[in-house]
Residue, then its C-alpha position, 0 to 999 in steps of 0.5 A: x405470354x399470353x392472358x385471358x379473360x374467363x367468364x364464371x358463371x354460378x349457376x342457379x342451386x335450388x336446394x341452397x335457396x340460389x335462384x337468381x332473377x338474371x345471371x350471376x358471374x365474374x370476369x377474371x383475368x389470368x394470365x397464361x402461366x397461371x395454374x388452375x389451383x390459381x383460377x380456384x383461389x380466383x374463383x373463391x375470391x371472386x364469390x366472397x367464399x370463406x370455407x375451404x372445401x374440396x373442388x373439380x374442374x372438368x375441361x370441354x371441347x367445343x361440344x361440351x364433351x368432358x376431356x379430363x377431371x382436374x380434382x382438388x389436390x387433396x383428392x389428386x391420385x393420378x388415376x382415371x378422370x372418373x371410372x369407366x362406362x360400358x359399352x350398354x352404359x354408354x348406349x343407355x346414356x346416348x339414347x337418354x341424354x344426348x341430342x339427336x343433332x349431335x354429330x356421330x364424331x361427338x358420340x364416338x368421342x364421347x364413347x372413347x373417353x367414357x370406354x378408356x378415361x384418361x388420367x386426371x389432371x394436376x391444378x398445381x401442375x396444369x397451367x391455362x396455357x397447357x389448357x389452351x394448347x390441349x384445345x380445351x374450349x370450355x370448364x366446368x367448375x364444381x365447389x364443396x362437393x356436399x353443396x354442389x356449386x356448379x359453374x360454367x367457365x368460357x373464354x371472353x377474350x385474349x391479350x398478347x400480353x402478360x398479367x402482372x400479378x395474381x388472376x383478378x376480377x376486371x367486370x361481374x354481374x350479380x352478388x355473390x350467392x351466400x356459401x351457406x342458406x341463412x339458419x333460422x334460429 
């Protein structure tokens, strides 16, 4: 079996008074038979998180295109990652919000999965080995819907060899953000 080490980057969350002076983020280790509710659990731990909430992983390709939503299984129907774009949506996205540099195969994949989204993802079902076979380069990751904690997960590295146990922290940079801004009382 396979592991890997993913980094977890926190993005930066101005409403939330979370503007970091250098990067904050979490190495995880997991191993290949991990789930990605697994990679959750990590992820919560790793940013000394307290207050469940729903969450969504959004699996890349190598241009950042979204492939497929992984919902938190509360918000699991097994219906489309997310609905469906026209074909002047689309067009009035491209033009908007995509680089001229992009490659024509990026915005027809772009197109394809926008026009026809595919069935969203189980996290107790799909496993980092199933990413990495799917060609999955990178995940975004979205924590309490309401707060939007956006982080952006990339491979660090590989081993031919499994982890023993739970997915674990092997390096970070940063404290964690808190979950909730102080209220002045």
């Amino acid at each position: 079996m396979t592991s890997y080490v993913f980094r977890v980057r926190v993005l930066p969350n101005p409403p939330l008074e979370f503007e970091p002076d250098t990067e904050v983020w979490r190495d995880i280790e997991v191993d290949g038979s991990h789930t990605l509710a697994d990679v959750h659990e990590a992820i919560f731990d790793a940013f000394e998180r307290w207050d469940t909430h729903g969450y969504e992983f959004i699996a890349r390709d190598d241009e950042g295109i979204a492939l497929r939503s992984y919902p938190h299984p509360q918000l699991y129907d097994g219906g489309p990652s997310w609905p469906p774009m026209d074909d002047e949506e689309i067009d009035r996205f491209i033009d908007q919000a995509v680089p001229d540099d992009v490659s024509e195969d990026a915005k027809q994949r772009f197109r394809d999965l926008q026009s026809n989204p595919p069935a969203e993802g189980s996290v107790t079902g799909t496993t980092i080995g199933d990413l990495d076979s799917e060609g999955v380069e990178t995940l975004s990751y979205t924590f309490d819907m309401g707060d939007n904690w956006e982080h952006y997960i990339e491979l660090q590295d590989t081993r031919e060899e499994s982890l023993d146990g739970n997915p674990a922290v092997v390096n970070e940079q940063g404290a964690a953000p808190p979950q909730y801004p102080e209220v002045d009382d």
